[in-house]
RORO-265397 format. One line per field, with one value per residue (C-alpha): residue number from 1; x, y negated, z. Coordinates in steps of 0.02 Angstrom, whole numbers, plus 50000, padded with zeros to 5 digits. Example, Ala and Ser with C-alpha at 12.3 -4.5 7.8 and 13.67 -1.06 7.14 Angstrom:
// RORO-265397
i = (1  2)
X = (50615  50684)
Y = (50225  50053)
Z = (50390  50357)
END
This chain:
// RORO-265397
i = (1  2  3  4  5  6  7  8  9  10  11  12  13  14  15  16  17  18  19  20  21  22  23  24  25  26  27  28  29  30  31  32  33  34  35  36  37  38  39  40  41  42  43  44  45  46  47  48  49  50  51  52  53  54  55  56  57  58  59  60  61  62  63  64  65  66  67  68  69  70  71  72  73  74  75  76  77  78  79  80  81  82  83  84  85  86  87  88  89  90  91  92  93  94  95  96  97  98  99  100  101  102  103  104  105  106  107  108  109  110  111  112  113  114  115  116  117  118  119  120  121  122  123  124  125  126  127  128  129  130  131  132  133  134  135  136  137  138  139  140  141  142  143  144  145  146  147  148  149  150  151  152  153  154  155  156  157  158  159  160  161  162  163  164  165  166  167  168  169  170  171  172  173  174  175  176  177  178  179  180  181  182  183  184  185  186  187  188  189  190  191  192  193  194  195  196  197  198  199  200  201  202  203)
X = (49872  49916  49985  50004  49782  49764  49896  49789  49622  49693  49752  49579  49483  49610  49583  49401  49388  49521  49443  49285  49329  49517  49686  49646  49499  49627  49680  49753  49633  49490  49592  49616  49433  49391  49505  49438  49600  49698  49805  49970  49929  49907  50066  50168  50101  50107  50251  50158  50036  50143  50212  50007  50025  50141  50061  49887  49943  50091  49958  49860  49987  50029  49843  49861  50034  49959  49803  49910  50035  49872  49824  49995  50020  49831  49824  49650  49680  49787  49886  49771  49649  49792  49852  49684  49651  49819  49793  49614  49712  49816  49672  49582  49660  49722  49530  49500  49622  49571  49602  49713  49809  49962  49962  49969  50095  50198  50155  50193  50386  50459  50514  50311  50326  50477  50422  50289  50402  50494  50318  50265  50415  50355  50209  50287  50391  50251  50188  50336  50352  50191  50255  50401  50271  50185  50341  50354  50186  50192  50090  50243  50362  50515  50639  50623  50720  50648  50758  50718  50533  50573  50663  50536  50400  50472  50543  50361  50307  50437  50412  50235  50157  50204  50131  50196  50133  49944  49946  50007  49887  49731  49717  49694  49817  49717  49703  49868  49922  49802  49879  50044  49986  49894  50029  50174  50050  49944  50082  50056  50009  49854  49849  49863  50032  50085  50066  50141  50282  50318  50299  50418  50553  50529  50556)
Y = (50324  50179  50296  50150  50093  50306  50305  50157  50243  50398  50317  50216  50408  50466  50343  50354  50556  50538  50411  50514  50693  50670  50746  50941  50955  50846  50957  50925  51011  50897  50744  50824  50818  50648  50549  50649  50709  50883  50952  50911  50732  50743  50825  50724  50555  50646  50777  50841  50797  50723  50618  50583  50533  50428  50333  50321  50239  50133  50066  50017  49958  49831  49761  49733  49632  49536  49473  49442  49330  49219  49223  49167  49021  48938  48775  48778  48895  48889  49013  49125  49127  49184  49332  49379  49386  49473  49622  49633  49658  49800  49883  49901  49989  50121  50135  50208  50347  50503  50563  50704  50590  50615  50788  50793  50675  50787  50914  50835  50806  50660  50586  50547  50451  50372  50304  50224  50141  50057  50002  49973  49849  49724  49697  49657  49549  49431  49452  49398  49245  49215  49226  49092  48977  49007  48986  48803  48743  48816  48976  49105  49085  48984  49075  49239  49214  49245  49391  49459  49455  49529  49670  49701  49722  49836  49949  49952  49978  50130  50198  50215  50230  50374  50547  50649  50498  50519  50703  50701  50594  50625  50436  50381  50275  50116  50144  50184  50017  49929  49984  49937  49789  49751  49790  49702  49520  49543  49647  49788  49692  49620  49460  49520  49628  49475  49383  49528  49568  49380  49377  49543  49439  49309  49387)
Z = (48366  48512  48623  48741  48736  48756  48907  48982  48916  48991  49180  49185  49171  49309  49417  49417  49452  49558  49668  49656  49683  49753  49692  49746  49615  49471  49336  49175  49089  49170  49135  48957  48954  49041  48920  48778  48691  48671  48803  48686  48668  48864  48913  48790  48867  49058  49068  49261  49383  49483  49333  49330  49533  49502  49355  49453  49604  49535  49418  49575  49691  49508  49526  49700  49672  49549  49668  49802  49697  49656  49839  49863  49750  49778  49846  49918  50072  50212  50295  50388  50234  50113  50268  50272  50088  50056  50204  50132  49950  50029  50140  49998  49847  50025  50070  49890  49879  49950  50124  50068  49977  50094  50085  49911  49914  50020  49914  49774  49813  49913  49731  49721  49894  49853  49701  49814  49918  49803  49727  49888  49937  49828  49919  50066  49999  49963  50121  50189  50087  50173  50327  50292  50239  50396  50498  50429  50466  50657  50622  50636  50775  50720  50832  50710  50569  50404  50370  50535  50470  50322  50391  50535  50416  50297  50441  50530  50344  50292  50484  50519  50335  50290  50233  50384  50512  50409  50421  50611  50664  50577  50518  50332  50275  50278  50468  50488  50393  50497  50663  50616  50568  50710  50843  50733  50744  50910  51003  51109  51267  51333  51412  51594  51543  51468  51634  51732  51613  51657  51834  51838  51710  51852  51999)
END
């Protein structure tokens, strides 16, 4: 037996119910069953659920890493095409997980949401290599430095996408992300406070 085609066999099943019916109604024995092999052959490829967890959505956050890196490298569209593209990218494989994702990451352990992190880190990283290459051309602001970009990101990223922030709030995580997002590249102010924060610098 491949164990590695049954592990893939066996993650593509996952994925499917798990996007379907979310995490809560996930048990090994239904996974068992989806992938169509014995509960040994399951538990020696997938010690836990949470082992499971983390296979699902590291496997996910890898497909979106790999679509973003061709985003990045094509010649044929220019900055705000490739930003768009990539946040679409990210939005995306979030929109598909279940809302009670964060609670059963919580539940889970925080080794389950640290493993995402680290996962997760990767992504911005490409994103911010985006954001260099938008800093040459005159899209980005030259007067942050790319490290400063870097490191804003991933703190926005670490602070306000989290499982705690999601349950708090009441927002999914692809609304969450798109907040952040949102206030890190339009700000928090409108035009008029921009004027008035100006005048008061002024006077």
């Amino acid at each position: 037996m491949d164990e590695f085609k049954v592990r893939e066999w066996l993650l593509d099943q996952t994925t499917m119910r798990l996007f379907r019916n979310g995490f809560d109604g996930l048990t090994m024995d239904s996974v068992a069953e989806d992938a169509g092999i014995s509960k040994k052959t399951l538990y020696r490829l997938v010690p836990s659920k949470a082992d499971l967890l983390k296979m699902v959505i590291g496997r996910q956050i890898e497909s979106v890493e790999k679509k973003m890196k061709v985003i990045l490298a094509n010649p044929h569209m220019n900055f705000q095409e490739k930003l768009d593209g990539m946040l679409r990218e990210a939005s995306e494989v979030l929109s598909r997980l279940p809302r009670n994702t964060p609670r059963q990451i919580m539940k889970m352990g925080p080794d389950v949401w640290e493993m995402l992190r680290s996962r997760r880190a990767s992504l911005l990283d490409i994103i911010v290599e985006l954001l260099v290459e938008g800093r040459e051309i005159g899209m980005i602001r030259k007067d942050l430095p790319p490290a400063f970009l870097a490191k804003s990101l991933h703190t926005m990223i670490d602070t306000m996408l989290t499982p705690q922030m999601a349950v708090e709030s009441g927002l999914g995580l692809t609304e969450l992300l798109n907040l952040t997002l949102k206030m890190m590249y339009g700000g928090i102010l409108t035009d008029l406070g921009c004027r008035t924060t100006i005048v008061s610098e002024q006077t």
